[in-house]
N, C-alpha and C positions, 0 to 999 in steps of 0.2 A: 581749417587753417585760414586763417585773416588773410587781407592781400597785401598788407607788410610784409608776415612770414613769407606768405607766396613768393613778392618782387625779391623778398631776400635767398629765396629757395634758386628761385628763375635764373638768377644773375649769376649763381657759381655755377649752376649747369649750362648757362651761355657761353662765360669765360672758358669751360673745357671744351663744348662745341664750338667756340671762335679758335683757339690755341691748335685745334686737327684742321681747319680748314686754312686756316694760316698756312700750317707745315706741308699739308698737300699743295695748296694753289703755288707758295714761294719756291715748292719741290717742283712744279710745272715752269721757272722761270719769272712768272710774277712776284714783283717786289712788294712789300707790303703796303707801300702808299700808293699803289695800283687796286688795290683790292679793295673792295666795298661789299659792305655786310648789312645783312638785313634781319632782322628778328622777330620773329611770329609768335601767334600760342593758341594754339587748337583749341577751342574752348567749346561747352556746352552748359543748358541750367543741365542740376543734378539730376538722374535720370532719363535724359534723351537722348537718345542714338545718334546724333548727327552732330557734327561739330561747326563749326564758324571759325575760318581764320585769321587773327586780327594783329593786324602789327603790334610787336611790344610797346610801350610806353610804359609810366608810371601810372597812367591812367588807364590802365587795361580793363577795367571790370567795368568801367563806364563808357568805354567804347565798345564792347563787348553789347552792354542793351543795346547800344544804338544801331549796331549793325544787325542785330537780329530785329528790332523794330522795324529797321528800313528791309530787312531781308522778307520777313516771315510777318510784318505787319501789327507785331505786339512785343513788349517787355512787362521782362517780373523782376522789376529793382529787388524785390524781399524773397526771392526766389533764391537758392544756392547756387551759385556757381563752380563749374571745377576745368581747369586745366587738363587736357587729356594728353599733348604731345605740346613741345618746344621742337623750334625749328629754327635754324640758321641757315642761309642762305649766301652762299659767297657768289661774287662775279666779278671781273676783270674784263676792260676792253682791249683785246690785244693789237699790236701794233698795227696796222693798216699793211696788208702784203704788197709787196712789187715784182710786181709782173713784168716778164722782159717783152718788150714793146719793138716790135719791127718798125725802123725808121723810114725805109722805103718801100715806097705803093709801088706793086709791078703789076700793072695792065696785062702783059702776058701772062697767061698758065702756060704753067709748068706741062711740057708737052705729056712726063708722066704721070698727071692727072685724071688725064682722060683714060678710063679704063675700060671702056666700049659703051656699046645700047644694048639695049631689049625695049622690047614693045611693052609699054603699061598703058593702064585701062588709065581715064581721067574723063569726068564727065560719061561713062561708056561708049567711048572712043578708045580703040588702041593707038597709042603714039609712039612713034620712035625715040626713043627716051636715052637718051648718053647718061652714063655714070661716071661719077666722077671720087676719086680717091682724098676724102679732105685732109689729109696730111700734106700733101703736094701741091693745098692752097694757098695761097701768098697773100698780105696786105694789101691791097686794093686791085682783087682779081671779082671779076663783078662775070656772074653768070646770069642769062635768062631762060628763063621755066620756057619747056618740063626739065627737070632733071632729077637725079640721086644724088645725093652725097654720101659715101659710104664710108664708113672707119669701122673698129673693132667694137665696138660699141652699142652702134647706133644707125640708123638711115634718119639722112633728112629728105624728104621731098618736096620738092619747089615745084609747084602745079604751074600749068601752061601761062604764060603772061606774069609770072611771080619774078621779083630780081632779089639776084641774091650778089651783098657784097659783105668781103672778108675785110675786116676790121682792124686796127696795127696790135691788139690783140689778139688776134686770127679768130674770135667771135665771127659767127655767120648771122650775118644782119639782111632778116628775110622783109621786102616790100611783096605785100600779096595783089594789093587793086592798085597801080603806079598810076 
């Protein structure tokens, strides 16, 4: 098949691969002037295992040498060509999220934060180490190392001399060397 027939083969089978990707992504709330599509074609010379994948154009068979030249270091313009897969590619940039933002910094914790000590190793030292509950930390509640930070989750540990301060996102914004 010539690369006429081919671009003419390629384009209906786009058109069906763009018309499913449309109806899923507009199905997830993107509108279609949000969406952008990209189109590829798995390509190889006839007879080789391995493919190259090259954005579509009308110029596919001569991008095609050039990427295997610049890939593999040689082309065979009089060599056959064959398409092995088409590919469409949808993506959307979704709306930028907002996050609820605590307006006031409180200096104090929350007395039920503090949820005791134990001794941990740091440097092989045991240290008197208070933990502390990060759900009962507030926007600009500023701790210094050692400590725990514990949730259901996760532990953060803030090594001795580390400062740690909570963010008006309640991000924990660790300084290790102050």
């Amino acid at each position: 098949m010539g690369a006429e027939e081919t671009s003419k083969k390629a384009e209906n089978l786009f058109s069906r691969l763009r018309e499913e990707i449309l109806r899923d992504m507009t199905g997830e709330g993107f509108s279609p002037g949000e969406i952008t599509l990209e189109h590829y074609l798995d390509m190889r010379y006839l007879g080789q295992s391995y493919e190259l994948t090259i954005p579509y154009s009308h110029e596919f068979v001569k991008a095609f040498h050039e990427k295997h030249k610049e890939r593999y270091g040689y082309q065979r313009e009089n060599r056959p060509v064959e398409v092995v897969n088409l590919r469409v590619r949808g993506w959307a940039v979704p709306e930028k999220p907002s996050w609820p933002r605590e307006k006031t910094a409180r200096k104090k914790i929350n007395p039920r934060a503090l949820w005791g000590s134990r001794k941990v190793v740091f440097s092989g030292k045991k240290i008197e180490t208070p933990l502390y509950r990060r759900e009962h930390l507030a926007y600009g509640n500023k701790i210094k190392g050692p400590a725990l930070i514990l949730e259901y989750s996760s532990t953060t540990v803030l090594p001795p001399g580390a400062i740690l301060q909570v963010d008006p996102w309640k991000n924990l914004i660790i300084e290790v060397n102050p």
